[in-house]
N, CA, C and O atoms as a printed pandas DataFrame, in Angstrom:
     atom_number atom_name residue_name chain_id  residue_number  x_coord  y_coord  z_coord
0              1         N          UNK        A               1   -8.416  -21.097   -3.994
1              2        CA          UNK        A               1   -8.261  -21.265   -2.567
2              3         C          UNK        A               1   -7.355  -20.176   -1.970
3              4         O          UNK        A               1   -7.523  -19.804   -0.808
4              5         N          UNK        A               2   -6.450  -19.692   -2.716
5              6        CA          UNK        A               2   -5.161  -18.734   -2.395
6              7         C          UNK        A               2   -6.255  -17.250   -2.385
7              8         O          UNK        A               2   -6.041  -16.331   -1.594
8              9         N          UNK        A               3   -7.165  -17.227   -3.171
9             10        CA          UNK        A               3   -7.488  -15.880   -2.990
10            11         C          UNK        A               3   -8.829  -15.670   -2.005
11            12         O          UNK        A               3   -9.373  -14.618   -1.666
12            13         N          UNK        A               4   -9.141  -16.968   -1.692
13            14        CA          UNK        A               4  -10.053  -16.738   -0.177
14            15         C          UNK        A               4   -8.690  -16.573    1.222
15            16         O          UNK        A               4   -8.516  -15.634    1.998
16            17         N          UNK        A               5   -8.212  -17.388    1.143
17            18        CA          UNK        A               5   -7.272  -17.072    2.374
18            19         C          UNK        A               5   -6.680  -15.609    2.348
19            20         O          UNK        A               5   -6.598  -14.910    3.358
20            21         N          UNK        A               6   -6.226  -15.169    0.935
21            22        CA          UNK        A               6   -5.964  -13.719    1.204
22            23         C          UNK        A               6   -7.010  -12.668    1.855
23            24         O          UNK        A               6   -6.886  -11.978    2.867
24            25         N          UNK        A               7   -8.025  -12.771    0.985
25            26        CA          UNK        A               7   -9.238  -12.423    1.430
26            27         C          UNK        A               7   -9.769  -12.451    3.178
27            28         O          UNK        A               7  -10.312  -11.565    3.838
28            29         N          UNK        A               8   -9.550  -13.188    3.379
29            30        CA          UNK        A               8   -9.550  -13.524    4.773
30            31         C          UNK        A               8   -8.660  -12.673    5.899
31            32         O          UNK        A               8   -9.073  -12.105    6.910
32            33         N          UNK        A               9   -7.277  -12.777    5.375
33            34        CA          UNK        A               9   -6.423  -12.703    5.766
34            35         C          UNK        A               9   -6.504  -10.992    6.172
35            36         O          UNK        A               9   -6.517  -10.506    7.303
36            37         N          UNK        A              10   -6.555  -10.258    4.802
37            38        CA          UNK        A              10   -7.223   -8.931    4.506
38            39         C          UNK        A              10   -8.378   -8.333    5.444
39            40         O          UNK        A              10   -8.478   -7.267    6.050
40            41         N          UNK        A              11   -9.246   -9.503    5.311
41            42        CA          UNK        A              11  -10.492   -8.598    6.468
42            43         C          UNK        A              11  -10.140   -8.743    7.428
43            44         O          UNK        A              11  -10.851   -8.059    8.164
44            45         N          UNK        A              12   -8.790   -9.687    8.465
45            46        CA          UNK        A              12   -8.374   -9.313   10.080
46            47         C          UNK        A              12   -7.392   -8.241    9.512
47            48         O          UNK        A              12   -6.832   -7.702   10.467
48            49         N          UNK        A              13   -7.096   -7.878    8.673
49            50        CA          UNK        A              13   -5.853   -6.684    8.723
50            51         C          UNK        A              13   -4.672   -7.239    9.012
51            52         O          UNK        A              13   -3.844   -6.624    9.684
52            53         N          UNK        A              14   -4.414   -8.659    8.470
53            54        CA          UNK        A              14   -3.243   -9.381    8.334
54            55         C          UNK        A              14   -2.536   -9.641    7.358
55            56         O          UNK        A              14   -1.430  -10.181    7.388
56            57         N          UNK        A              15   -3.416   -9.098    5.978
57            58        CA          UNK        A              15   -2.799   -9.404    4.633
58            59         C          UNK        A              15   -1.391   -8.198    4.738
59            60         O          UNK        A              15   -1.008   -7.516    5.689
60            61         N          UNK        A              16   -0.879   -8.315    3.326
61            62        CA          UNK        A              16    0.250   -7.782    3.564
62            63         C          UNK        A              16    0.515   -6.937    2.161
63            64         O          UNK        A              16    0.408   -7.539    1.093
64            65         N          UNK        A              17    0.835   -5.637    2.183
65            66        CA          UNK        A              17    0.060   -4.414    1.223
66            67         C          UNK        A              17    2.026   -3.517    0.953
67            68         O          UNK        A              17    3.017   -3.531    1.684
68            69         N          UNK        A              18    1.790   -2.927   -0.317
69            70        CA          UNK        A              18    2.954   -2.264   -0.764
70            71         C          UNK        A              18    2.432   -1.010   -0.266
71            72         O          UNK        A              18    1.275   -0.851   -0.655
72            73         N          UNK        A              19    2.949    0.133    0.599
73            74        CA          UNK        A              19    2.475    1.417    0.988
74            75         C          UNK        A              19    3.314    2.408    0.051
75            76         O          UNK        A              19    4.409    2.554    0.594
76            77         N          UNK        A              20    3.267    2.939   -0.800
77            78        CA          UNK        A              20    3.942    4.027   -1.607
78            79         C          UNK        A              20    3.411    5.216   -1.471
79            80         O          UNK        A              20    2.203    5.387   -1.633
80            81         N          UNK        A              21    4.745    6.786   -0.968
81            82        CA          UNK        A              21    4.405    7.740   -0.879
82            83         C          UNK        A              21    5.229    8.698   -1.762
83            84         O          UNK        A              21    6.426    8.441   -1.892
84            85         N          UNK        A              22    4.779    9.632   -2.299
85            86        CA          UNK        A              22    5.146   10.756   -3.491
86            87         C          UNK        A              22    5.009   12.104   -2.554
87            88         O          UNK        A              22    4.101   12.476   -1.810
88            89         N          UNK        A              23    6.296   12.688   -2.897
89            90        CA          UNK        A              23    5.655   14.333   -2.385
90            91         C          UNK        A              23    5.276   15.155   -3.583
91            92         O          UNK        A              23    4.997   16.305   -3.244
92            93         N          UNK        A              24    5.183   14.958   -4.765
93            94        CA          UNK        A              24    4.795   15.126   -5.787
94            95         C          UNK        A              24    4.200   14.574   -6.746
95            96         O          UNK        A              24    4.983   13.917   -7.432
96            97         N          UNK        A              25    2.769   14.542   -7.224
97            98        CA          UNK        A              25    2.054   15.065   -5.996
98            99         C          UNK        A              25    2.035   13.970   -4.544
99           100         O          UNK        A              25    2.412   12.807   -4.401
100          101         N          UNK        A              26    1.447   14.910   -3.655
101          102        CA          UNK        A              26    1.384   14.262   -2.414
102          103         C          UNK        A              26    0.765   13.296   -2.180
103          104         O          UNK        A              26   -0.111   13.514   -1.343
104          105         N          UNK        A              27    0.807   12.216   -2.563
105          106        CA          UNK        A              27   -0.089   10.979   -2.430
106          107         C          UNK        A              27    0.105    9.832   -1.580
107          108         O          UNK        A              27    1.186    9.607   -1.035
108          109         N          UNK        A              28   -0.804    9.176   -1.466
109          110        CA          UNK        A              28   -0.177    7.932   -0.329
110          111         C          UNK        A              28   -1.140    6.587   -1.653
111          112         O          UNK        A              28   -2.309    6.730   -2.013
112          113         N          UNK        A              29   -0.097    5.288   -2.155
113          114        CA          UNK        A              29   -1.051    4.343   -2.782
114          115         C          UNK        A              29   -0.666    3.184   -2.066
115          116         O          UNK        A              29    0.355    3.006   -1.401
116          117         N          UNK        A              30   -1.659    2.381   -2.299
117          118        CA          UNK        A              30   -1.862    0.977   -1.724
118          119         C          UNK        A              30   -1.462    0.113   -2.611
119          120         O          UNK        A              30   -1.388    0.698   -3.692
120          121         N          UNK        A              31   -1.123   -1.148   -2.721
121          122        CA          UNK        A              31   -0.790   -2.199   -3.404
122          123         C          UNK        A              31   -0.859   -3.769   -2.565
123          124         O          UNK        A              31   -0.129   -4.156   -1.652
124          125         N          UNK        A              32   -1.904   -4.426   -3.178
125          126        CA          UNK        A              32   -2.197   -5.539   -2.653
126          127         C          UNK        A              32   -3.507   -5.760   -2.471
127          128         O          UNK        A              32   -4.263   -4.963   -3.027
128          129         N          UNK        A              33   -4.188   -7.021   -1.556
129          130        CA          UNK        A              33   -3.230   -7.793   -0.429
130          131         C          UNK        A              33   -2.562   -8.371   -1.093
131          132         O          UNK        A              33   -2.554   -8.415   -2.323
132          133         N          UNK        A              34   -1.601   -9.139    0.013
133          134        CA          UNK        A              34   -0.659   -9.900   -0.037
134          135         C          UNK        A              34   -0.614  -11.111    0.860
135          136         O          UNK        A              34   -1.209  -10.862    1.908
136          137         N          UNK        A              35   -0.152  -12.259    0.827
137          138        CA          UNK        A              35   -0.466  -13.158    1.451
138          139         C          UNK        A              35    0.778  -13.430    2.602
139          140         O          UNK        A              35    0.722  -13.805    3.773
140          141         N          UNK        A              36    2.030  -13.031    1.632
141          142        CA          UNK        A              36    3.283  -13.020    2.703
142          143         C          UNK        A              36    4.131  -11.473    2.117
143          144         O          UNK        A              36    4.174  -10.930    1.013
144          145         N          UNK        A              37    4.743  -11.132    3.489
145          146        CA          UNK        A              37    6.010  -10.019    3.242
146          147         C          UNK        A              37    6.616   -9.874    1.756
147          148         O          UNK        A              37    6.512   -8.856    1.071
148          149         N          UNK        A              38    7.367  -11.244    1.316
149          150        CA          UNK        A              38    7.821  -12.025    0.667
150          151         C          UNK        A              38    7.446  -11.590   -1.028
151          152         O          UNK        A              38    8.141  -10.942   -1.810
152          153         N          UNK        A              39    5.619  -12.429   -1.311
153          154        CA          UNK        A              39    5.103  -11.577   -2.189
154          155         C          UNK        A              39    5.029   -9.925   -2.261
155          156         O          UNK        A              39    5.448   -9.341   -3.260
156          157         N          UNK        A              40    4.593   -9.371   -1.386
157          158        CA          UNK        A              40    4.848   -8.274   -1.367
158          159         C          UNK        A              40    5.967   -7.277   -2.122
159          160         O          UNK        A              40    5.767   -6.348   -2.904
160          161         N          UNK        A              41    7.220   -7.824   -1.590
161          162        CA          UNK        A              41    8.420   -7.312   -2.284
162          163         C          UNK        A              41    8.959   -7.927   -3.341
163          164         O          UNK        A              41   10.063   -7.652   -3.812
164          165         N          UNK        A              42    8.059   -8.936   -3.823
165          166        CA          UNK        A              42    8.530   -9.567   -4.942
166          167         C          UNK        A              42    7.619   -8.267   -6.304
167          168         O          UNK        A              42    8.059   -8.024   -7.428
168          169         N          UNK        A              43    6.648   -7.823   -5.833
169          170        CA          UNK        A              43    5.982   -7.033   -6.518
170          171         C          UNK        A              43    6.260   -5.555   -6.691
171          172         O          UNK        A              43    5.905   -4.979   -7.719
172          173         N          UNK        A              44    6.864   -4.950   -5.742
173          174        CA          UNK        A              44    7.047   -3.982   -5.125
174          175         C          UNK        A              44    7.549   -3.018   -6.384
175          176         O          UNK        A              44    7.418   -1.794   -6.407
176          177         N          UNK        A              45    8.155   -3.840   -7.434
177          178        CA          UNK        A              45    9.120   -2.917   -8.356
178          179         C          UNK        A              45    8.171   -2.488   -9.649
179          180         O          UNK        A              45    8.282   -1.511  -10.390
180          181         N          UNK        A              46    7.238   -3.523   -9.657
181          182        CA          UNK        A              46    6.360   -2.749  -10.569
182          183         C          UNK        A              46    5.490   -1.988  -10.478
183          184         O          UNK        A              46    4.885   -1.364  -11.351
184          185         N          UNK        A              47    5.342   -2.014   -8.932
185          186        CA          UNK        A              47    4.533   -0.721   -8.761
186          187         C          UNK        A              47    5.252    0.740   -8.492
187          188         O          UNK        A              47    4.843    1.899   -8.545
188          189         N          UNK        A              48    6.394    0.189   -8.209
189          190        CA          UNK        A              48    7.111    2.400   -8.335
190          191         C          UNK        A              48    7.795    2.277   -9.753
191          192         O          UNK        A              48    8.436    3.294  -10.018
192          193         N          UNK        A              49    7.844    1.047  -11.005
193          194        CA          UNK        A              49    8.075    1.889  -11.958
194          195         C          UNK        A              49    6.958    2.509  -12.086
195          196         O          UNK        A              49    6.944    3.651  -11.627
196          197         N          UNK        A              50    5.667    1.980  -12.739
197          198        CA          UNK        A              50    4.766    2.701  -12.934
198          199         C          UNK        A              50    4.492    4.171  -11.908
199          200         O          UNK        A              50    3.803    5.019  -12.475
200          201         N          UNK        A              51    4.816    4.420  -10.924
201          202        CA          UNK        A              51    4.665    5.596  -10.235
202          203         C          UNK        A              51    5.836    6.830  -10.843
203          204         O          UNK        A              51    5.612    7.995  -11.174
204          205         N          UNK        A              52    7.396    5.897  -10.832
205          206        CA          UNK        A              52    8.335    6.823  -11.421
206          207         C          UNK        A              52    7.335    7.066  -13.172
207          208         O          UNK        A              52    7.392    8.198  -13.653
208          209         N          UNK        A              53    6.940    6.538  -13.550
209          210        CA          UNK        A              53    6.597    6.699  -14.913
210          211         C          UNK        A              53    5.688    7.653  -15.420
211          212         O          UNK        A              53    5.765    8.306  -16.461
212          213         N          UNK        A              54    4.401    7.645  -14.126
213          214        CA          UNK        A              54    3.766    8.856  -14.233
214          215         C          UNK        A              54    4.455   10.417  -13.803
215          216         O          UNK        A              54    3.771   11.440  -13.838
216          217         N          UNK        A              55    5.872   10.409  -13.408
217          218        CA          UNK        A              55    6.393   11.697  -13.104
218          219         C          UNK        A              55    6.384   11.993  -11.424
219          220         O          UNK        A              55    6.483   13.153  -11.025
220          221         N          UNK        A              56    6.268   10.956  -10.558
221          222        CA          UNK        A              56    5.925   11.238   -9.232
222          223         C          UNK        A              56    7.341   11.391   -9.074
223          224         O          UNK        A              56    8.208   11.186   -9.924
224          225         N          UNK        A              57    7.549   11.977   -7.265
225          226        CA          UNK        A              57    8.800   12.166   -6.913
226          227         C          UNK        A              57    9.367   12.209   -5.558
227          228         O          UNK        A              57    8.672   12.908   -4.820
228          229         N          UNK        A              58   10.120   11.835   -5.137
229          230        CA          UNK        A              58   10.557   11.506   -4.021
230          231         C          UNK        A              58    9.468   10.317   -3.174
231          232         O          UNK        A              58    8.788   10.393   -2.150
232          233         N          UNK        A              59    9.683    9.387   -4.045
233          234        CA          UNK        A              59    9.288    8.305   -3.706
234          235         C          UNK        A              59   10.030    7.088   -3.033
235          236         O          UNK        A              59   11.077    6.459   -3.189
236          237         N          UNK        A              60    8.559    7.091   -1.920
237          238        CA          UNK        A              60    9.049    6.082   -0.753
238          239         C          UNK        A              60    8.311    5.028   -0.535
239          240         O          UNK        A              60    7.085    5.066   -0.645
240          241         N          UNK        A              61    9.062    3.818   -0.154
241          242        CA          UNK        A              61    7.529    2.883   -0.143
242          243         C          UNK        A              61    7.890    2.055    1.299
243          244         O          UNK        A              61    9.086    2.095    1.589
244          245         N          UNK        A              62    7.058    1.351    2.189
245          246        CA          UNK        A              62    6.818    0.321    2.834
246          247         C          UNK        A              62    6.458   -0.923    2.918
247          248         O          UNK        A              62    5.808   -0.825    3.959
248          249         N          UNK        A              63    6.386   -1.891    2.662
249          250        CA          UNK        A              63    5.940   -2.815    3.229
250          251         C          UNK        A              63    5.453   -3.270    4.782
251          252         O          UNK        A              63    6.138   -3.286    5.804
252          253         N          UNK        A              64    3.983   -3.649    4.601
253          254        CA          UNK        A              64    3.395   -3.504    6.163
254          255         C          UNK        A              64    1.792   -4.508    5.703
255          256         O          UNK        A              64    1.171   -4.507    4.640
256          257         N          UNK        A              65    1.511   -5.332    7.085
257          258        CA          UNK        A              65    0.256   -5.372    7.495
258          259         C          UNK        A              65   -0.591   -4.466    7.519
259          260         O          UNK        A              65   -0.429   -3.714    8.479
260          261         N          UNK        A              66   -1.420   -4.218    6.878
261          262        CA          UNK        A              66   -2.399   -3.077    7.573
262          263         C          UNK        A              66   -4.021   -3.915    6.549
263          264         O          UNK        A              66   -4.214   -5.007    6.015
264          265         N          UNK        A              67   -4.758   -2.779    6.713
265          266        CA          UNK        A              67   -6.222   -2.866    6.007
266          267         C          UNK        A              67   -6.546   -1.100    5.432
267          268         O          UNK        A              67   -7.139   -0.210    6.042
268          269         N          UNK        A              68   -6.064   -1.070    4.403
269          270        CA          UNK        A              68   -6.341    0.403    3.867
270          271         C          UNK        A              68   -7.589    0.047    3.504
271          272         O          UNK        A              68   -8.114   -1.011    3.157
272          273         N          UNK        A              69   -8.280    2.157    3.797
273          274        CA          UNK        A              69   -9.877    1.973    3.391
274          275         C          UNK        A              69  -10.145    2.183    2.109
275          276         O          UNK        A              69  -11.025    1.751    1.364
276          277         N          UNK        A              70   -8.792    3.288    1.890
277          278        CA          UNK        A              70   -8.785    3.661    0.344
278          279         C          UNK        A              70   -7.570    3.366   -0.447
279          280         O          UNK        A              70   -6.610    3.750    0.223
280          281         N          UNK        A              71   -7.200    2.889   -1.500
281          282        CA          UNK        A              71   -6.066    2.382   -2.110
282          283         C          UNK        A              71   -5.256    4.052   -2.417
283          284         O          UNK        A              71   -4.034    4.183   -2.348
284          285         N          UNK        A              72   -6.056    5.024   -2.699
285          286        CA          UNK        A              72   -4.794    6.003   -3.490
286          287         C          UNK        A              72   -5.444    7.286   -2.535
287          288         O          UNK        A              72   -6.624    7.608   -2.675
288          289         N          UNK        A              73   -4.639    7.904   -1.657
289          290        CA          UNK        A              73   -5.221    8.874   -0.905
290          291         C          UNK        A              73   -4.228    9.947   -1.789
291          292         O          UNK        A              73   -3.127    9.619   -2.230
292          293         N          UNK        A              74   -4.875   11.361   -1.963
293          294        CA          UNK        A              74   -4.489   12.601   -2.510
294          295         C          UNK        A              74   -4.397   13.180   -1.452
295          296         O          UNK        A              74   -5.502   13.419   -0.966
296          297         N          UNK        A              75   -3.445   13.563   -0.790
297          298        CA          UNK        A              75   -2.898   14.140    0.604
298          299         C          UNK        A              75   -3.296   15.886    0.400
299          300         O          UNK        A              75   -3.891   16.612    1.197
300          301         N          UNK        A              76   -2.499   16.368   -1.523
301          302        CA          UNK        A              76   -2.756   17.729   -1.661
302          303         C          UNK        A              76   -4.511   17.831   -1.839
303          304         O          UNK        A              76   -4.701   19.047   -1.867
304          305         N          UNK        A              77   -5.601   17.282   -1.945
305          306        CA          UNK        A              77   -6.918   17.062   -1.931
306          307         C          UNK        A              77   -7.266   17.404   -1.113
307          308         O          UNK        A              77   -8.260   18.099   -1.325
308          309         N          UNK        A              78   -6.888   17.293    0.363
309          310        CA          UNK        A              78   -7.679   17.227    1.633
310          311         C          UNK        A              78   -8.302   15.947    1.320
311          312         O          UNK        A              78   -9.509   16.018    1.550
312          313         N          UNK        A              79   -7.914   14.709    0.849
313          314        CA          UNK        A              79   -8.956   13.449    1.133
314          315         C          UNK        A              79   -7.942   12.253    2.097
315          316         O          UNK        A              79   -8.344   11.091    2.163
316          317         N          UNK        A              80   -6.748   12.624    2.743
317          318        CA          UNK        A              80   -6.477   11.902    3.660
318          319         C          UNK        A              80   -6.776   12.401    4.870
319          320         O          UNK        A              80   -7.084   13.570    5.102
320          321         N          UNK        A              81   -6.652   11.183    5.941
321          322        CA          UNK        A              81   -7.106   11.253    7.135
322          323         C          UNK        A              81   -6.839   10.424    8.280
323          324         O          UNK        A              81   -5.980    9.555    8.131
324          325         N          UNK        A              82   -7.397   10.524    9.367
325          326        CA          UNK        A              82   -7.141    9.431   10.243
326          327         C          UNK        A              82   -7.945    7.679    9.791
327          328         O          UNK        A              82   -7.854    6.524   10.205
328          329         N          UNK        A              83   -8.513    8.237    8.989
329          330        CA          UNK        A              83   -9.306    6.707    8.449
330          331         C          UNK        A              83   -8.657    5.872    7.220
331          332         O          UNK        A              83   -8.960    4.842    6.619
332          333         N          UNK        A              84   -7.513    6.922    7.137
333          334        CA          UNK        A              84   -7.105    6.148    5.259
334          335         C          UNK        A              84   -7.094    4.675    5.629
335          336         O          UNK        A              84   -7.862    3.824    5.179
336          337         N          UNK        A              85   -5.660    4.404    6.926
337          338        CA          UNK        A              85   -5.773    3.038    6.940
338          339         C          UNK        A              85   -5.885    2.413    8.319
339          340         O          UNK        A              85   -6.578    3.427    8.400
340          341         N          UNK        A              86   -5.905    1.953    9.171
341          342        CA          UNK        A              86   -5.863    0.802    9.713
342          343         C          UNK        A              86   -4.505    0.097   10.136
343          344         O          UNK        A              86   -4.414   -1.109    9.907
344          345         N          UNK        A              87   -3.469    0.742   10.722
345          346        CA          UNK        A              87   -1.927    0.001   10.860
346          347         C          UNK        A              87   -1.851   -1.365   11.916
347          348         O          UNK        A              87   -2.171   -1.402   13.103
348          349         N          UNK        A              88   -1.569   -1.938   11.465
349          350        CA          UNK        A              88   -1.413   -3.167   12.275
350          351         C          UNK        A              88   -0.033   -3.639   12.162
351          352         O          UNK        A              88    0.187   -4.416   13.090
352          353         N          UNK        A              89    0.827   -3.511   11.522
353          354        CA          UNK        A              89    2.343   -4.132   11.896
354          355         C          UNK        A              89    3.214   -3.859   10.544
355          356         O          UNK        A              89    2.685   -4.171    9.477
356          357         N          UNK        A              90    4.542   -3.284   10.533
357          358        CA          UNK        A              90    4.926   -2.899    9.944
358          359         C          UNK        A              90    6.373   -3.458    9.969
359          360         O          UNK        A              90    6.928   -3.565   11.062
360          361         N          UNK        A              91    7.146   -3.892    8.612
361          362        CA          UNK        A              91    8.005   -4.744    8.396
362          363         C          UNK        A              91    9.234   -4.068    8.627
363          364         O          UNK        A              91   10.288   -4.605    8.969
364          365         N          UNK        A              92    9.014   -2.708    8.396
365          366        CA          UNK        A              92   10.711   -1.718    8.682
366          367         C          UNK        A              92   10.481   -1.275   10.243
367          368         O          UNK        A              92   11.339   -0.615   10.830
């Protein structure tokens, strides 16, 4: 039942997503949905060890509402854009 309401929640762009950014390389990743803020940052730490782990750097993260189109955008790629995500409300 918890993962239709997320689900749900996700397709108005209300779920609630870990935003992590690296300038090395330049990446933007997604993490989630999420159902509350709450979960969100309860998770939050295992996703930048694993980022510190692959060697990324100067890493920053958010917590926010949104609906990303793509979970891991490569900024040095040319594959971000005005479409990555979808912002709808942001917790900082």
């Amino acid at each position: 039942m918890k993962e239709l309401l997320i689900s749900l929640l996700n397709f108005f762009g209300l779920a609630w997503w870990v935003e992590v950014k690296t300038s090395a390389p330049r990446c933007t990743y997604y993490f989630g949905p999420f159902m509350t803020a709450s979960e969100a940052e309860a998770e939050k730490a295992g996703y930048l060890e694993d980022i510190e782990n692959e060697g990324a750097q100067d890493i920053s993260f958010s917590i926010q509402r949104c609906k990303p189109i793509n979970l891991t955008v490569a900024e040095d790629l040319g594959k971000f854009g005005d479409q990555g995500m979808w912002p709808v409300f942001s917790s900082q």
